[in-house]
C-alpha positions in Angstrom: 11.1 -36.4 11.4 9.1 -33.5 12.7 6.8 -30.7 12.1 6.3 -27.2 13.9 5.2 -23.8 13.2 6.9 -20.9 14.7 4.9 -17.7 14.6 4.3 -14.1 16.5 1.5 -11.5 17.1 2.8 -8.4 18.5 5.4 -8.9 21.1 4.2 -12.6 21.7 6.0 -15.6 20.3 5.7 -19.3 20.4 6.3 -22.8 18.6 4.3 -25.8 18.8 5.7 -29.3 17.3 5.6 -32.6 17.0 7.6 -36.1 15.7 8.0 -39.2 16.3 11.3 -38.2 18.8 11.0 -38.4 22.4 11.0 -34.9 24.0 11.2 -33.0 21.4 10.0 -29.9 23.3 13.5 -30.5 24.9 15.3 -29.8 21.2 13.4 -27.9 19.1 11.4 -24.8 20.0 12.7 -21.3 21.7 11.8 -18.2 21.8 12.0 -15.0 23.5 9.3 -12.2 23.7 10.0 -9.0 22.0 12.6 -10.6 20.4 11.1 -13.9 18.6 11.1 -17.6 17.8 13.2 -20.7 16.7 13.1 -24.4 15.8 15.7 -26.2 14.9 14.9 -29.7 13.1 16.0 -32.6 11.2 19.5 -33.6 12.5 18.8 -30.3 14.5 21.6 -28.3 16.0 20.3 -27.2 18.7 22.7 -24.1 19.0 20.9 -22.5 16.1 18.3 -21.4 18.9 20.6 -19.1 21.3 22.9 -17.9 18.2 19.8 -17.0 16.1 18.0 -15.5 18.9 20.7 -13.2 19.1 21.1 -12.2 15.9 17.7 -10.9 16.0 18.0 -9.4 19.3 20.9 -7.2 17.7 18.8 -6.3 14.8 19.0 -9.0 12.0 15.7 -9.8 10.0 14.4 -13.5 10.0 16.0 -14.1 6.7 19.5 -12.7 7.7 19.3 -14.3 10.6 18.8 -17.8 9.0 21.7 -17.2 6.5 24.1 -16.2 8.9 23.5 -19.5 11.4 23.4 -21.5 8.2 26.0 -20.6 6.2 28.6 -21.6 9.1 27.2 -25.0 9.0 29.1 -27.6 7.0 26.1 -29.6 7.6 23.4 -27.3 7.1 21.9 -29.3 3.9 20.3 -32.0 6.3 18.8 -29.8 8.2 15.5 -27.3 8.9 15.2 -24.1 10.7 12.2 -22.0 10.9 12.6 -18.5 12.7 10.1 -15.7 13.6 11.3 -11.8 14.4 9.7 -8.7 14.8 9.3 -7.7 10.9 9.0 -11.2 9.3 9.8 -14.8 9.1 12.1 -16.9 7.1 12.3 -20.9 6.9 15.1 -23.2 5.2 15.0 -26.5 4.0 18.7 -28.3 3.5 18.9 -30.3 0.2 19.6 -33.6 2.1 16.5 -33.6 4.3 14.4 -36.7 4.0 11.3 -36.6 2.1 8.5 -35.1 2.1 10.3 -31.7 3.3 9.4 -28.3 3.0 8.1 -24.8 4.2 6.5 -22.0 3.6 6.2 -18.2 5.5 4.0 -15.5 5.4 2.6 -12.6 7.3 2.8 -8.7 6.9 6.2 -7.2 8.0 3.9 -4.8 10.1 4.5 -5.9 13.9 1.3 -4.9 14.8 -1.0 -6.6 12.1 -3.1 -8.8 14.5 -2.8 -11.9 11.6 1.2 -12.4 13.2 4.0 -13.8 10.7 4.4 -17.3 10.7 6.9 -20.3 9.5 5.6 -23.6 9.0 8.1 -26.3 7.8 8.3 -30.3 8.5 10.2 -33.4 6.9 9.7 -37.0 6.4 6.0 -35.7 6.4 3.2 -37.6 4.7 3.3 -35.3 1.9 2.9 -31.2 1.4 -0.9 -31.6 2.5 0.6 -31.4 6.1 2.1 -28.0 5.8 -0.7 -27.0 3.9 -3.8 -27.6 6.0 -0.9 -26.3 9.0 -0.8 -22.7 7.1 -4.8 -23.3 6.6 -5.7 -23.6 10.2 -3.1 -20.7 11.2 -4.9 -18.0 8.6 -8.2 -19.4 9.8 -7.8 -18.6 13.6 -7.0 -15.2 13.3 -8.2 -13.2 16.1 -7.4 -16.4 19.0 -4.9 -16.6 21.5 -1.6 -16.9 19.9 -1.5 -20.9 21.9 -4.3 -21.8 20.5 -3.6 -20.7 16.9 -0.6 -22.4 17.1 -2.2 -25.8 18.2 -4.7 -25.5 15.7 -2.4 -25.5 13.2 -0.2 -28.8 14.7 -3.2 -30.4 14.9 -4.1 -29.7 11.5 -0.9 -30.8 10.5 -0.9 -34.0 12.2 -4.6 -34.7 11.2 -3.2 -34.3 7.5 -0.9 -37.3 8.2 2.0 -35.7 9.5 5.5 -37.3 10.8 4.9 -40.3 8.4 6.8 -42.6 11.1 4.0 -41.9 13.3 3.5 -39.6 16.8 5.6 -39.5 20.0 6.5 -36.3 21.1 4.7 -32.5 20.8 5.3 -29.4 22.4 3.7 -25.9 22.8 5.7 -22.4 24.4 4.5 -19.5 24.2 6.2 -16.2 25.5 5.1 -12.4 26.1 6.9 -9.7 28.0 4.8 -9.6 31.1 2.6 -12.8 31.3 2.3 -15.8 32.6 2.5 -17.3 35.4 3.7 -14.3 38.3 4.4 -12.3 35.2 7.2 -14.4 34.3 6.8 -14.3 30.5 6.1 -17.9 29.6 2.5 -18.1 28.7 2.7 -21.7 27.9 5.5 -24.7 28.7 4.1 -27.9 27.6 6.0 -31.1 26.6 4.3 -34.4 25.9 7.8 -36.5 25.7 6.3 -40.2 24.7 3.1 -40.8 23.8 1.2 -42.5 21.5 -1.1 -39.6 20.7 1.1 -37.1 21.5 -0.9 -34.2 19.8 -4.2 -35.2 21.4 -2.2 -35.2 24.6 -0.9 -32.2 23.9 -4.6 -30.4 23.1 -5.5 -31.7 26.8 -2.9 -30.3 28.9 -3.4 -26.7 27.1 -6.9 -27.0 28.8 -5.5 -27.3 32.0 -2.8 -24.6 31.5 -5.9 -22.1 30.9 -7.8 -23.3 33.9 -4.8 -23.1 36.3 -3.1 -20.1 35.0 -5.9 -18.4 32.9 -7.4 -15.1 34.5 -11.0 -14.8 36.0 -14.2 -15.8 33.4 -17.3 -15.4 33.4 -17.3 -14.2 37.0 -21.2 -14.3 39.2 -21.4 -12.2 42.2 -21.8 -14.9 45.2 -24.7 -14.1 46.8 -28.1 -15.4 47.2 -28.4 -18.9 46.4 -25.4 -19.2 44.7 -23.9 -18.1 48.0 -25.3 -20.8 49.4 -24.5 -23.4 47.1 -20.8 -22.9 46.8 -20.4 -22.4 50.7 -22.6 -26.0 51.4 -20.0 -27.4 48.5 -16.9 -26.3 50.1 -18.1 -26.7 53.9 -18.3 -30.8 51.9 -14.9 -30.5 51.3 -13.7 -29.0 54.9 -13.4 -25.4 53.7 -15.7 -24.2 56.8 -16.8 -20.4 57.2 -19.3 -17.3 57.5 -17.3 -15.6 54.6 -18.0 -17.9 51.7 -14.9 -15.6 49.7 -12.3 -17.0 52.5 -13.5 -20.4 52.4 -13.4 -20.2 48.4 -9.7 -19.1 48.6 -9.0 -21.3 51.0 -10.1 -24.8 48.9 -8.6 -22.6 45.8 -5.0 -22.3 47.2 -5.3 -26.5 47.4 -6.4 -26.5 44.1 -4.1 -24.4 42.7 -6.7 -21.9 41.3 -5.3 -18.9 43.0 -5.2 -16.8 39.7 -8.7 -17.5 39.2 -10.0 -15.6 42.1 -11.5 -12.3 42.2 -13.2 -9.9 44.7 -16.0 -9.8 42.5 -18.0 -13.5 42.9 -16.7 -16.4 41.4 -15.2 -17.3 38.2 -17.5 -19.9 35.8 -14.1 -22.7 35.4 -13.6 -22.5 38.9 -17.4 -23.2 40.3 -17.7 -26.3 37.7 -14.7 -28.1 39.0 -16.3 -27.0 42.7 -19.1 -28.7 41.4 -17.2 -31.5 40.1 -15.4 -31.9 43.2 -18.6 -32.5 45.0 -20.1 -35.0 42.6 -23.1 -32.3 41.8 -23.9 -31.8 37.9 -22.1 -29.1 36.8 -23.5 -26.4 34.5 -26.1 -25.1 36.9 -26.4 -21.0 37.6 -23.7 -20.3 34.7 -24.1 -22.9 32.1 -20.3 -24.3 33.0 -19.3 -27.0 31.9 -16.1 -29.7 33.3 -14.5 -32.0 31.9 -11.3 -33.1 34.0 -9.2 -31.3 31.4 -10.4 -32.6 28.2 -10.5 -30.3 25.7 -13.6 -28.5 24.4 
């Protein structure tokens, strides 16, 4: 009833999925940076997350770590389990999953190889295709942001026909010792829990997790007539002042795009939805673009 890739690049780890189950970011996916990732599906139990988690943490490989939480399982044969660690990855399949199920792994055992090491395993799928084009768009996207590989592969999974009942819930969470939000290690927390395009959905709100909590881009100094500009834009939305950097953080802190700001001008996501917000065309000066959070 669901698909999902789990998968790491360095210390980084994450899972995205998706089903026709309601909140299934709430069941499935976990993972720890440093240490690595889960998901437990098809009549999941969701224990396998914390007990497999630490198994790795105290030095167990993905496949011992898959054997061990599996073999204790009188019911292991109906269900799925894909794990990540630091050396490898490992996915099972139990014999009395619904059709089509299946997996596959791969990746170096070499932490450090910037391709990662991925598991990719779904059931009652529309047919093998779906893991297939899944492990396709993860080889392809080597060299992007971990989040975005991994939603390029649901998405290639789901385009392939994935959860053959249809689409309902996705998820995406990402981790990495040191990042995120206030350096809190959770790169990315997305859930779509009911929706009828919950992938799509899914693609959208990773847009707006870069724009709020992505770093300065594409930064122009703010002076001359771009100086101008922003500080008539934000004096039309109240945000009044001879220093046009005040002003700026100002109408940022209501917009929630402190972590774009920098000393150093202005950051290219953060001048379109200025513009935006001020019903100009945006796009002018830095070639930005907006698009209320759709994705690109």
């Amino acid at each position: 009833m669901t698909f999902s890739i789990v998968a790491g690049c360095g210390a980084a780890y994450g899972v995205a999925v998706a089903s026709k189950f309601i909140a299934v970011g709430a069941v499935v996916p976990a993972a720890v940076g440093d240490v690595g990732a889960v998901a437990t599906q098809s009549f999941a139990k969701v224990s396998y997350k914390a007990d497999t988690l630490a198994l790795l943490r105290a030095g167990a490989n993905a496949a011992q770590a898959v054997a061990r939480v599996t073999s204790a399982d009188p019911l292991r044969e109906s269900r799925q389990l894909g794990v990540v660690g630091p050396t490898g990855a490992a996915t099972f399949t139990g014999a009395e999953c619904f059709a089509w199920a299946g997996g596959v792994v791969g990746g170096s055992g070499d932490p450090t190889d910037p391709a990662g090491r991925y598991a990719i395993q779904g059931n009652i799928l529309a047919g093998p295709e779906v893991v297939d084009e899944m492990e396709r768009a993860w080889l392809s996207s080597a060299g992007m942001p971990l989040a975005r590989r991994l939603l390029a592969a649901l998405l290639a999974g789901d385009a392939a026909g994935g959860d053959s009942r249809g689409r309902q819930g996705a998820a995406l969470y990402v981790v990495e010792p040191g990042g995120g939000y206030d350096e809190c290690g959770v790169l990315v927390d997305l859930r779509v829990d009911d929706h009828p395009q919950a992938p799509q959905e899914l693609a959208r709100l990773l847009e707006l997790n870069d724009l709020y909590f992505g770093g300065p881009e594409d930064v122009e100094p703010l002076q001359g007539a771009l100086a101008q500009e922003v500080g008539r834009r934000l004096a039309q939305l109240g945000h009044h002042g001879a220093d046009v950097l005040v002003a700026l953080a100002d109408w940022a802190g209501v917009e929630n795009f402190e972590m774009r700001l920098t000393p150093e001008g202005i950051d290219a996501k953060v001048l379109a939805a200025l513009r935006h917000a001020t019903d100009e065309p945006p796009g002018r000066h830095t070639g930005a673009t907006w698009a209320s959070g759709a994705p690109g």
